[in-house]
N, C-alpha and C positions, 0 to 999 in steps of 0.2 A: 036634207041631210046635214045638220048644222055639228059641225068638226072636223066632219071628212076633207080629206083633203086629196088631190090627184095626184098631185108630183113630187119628188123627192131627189136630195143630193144623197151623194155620197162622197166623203174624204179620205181616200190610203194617203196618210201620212208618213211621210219617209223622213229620219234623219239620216243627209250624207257623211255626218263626221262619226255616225254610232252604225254606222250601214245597218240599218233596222227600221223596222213597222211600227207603228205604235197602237197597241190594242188597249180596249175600254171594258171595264165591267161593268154592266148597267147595272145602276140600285134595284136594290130587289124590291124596291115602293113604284118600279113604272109598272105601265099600266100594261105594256107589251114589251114580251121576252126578257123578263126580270132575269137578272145573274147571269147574263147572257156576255160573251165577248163578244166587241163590235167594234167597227170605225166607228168614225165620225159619218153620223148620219140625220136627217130632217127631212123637215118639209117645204117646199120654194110657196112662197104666201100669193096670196092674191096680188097679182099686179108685180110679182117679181120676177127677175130672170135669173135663171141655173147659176149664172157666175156669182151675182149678187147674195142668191141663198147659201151659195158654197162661204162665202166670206161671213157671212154672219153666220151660220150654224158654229164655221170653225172658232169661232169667236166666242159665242157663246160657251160650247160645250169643252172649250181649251186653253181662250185667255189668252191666245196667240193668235196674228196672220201668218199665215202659210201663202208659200208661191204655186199657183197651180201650174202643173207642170205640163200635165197633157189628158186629154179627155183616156180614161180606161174602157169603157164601153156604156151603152143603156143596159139597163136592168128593170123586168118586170118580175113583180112579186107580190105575195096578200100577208099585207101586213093582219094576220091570223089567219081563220077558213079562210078558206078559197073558195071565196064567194064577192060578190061583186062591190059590195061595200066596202072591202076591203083591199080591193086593188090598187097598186099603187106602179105608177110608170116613173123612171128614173136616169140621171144622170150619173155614173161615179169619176170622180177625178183623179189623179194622182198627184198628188203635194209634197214638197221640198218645206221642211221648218231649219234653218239653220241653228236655233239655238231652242235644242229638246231640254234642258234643264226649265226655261221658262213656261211649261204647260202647268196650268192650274186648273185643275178638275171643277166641274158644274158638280149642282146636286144631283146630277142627271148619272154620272157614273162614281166609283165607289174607288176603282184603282187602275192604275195607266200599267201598260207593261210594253217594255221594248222588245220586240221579236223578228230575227229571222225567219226567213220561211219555213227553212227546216224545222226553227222550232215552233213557228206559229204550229206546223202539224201536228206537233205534241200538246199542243194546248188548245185547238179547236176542235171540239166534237162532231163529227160527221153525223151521227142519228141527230142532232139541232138543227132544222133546218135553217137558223138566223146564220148560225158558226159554219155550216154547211156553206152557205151561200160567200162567207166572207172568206174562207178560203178557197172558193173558185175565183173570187175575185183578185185575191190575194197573188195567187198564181198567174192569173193573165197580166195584173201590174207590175210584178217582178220579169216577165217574161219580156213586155214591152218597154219595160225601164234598161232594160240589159240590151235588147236588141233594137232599140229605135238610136237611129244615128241623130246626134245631138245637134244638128240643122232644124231637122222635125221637130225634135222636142224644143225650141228656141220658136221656129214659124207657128206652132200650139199656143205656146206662151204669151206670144201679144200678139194672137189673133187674126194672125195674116190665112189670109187662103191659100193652100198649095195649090200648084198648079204643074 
């Protein structure tokens, strides 16, 4: 199966000085979910690990580092049918960029938009399953960004085990 790939990050990027999300349009030239809004999202390559992929996707697809803040949950999904080739097992993270004016778009998306939650829900489609899935995500990052006491999110951050 030469392209496939198993595993995947995911980026919510947050700016705290714009208290906002930053969502992607994908060019309508990919190959999957063209025009679609989205995070920052890829694939962790061979021989690489979730953090490492998380840095360089964001890198790639933003032209910025971001601070990962704290892991948002796993996520499975088929990237199209729901079929087995198409599977994809996943990380999402939640990220802090302190300075959102510096985002430069890939050819990968078309246009950046800063959103609330409340208005991410006006701009993501529920019958899309891609926009579908980024505002469930969307919603648990917000819920744990709000409710995790900033001990946690700090022991997240450089990787310490709670205990």
């Amino acid at each position: 199966m030469v392209g496939r790939f198993l595993a995947g990050i995911g980026a919510v990027v947050w700016a705290p000085a714009l208290a906002r999300y930053v969502l992607l349009k994908r060019s309508p030239h990919k190959d999957f979910a063209p025009g679609v809004w989205e995070c920052v999202t890829g694939r962790v390559d061979q021989g690489e690990g979730f953090a490492e992929a998380l840095i360089r996707e964001v890198r790639e697809e933003l032209g910025v580092t971001v601070e990962a803040d704290f892991v948002i949950g796993t996520t499975h999904f088929y990237r199209g049918a729901a079929q087995l080739s198409n599977e994809l097992l996943g990380v999402v993270y939640h990220c802090s960029l302190s300075t959102p004016e510096a985002i430069r778009l890939s050819a990968e998306h078309t246009a950046v938009r800063w959103v609330t939650l409340v208005e991410a829900r006006g701009v993501l489609r529920p019958e899309n399953p891609s926009e579908a899935w980024l505002l469930r995500v969307l919603v648990r990052a917000n819920a744990l960004r709000t409710l995790l006491p900033a001990e946690v999110i700090e022991m997240q951050r450089f990787g310490m085990e709670m205990r």
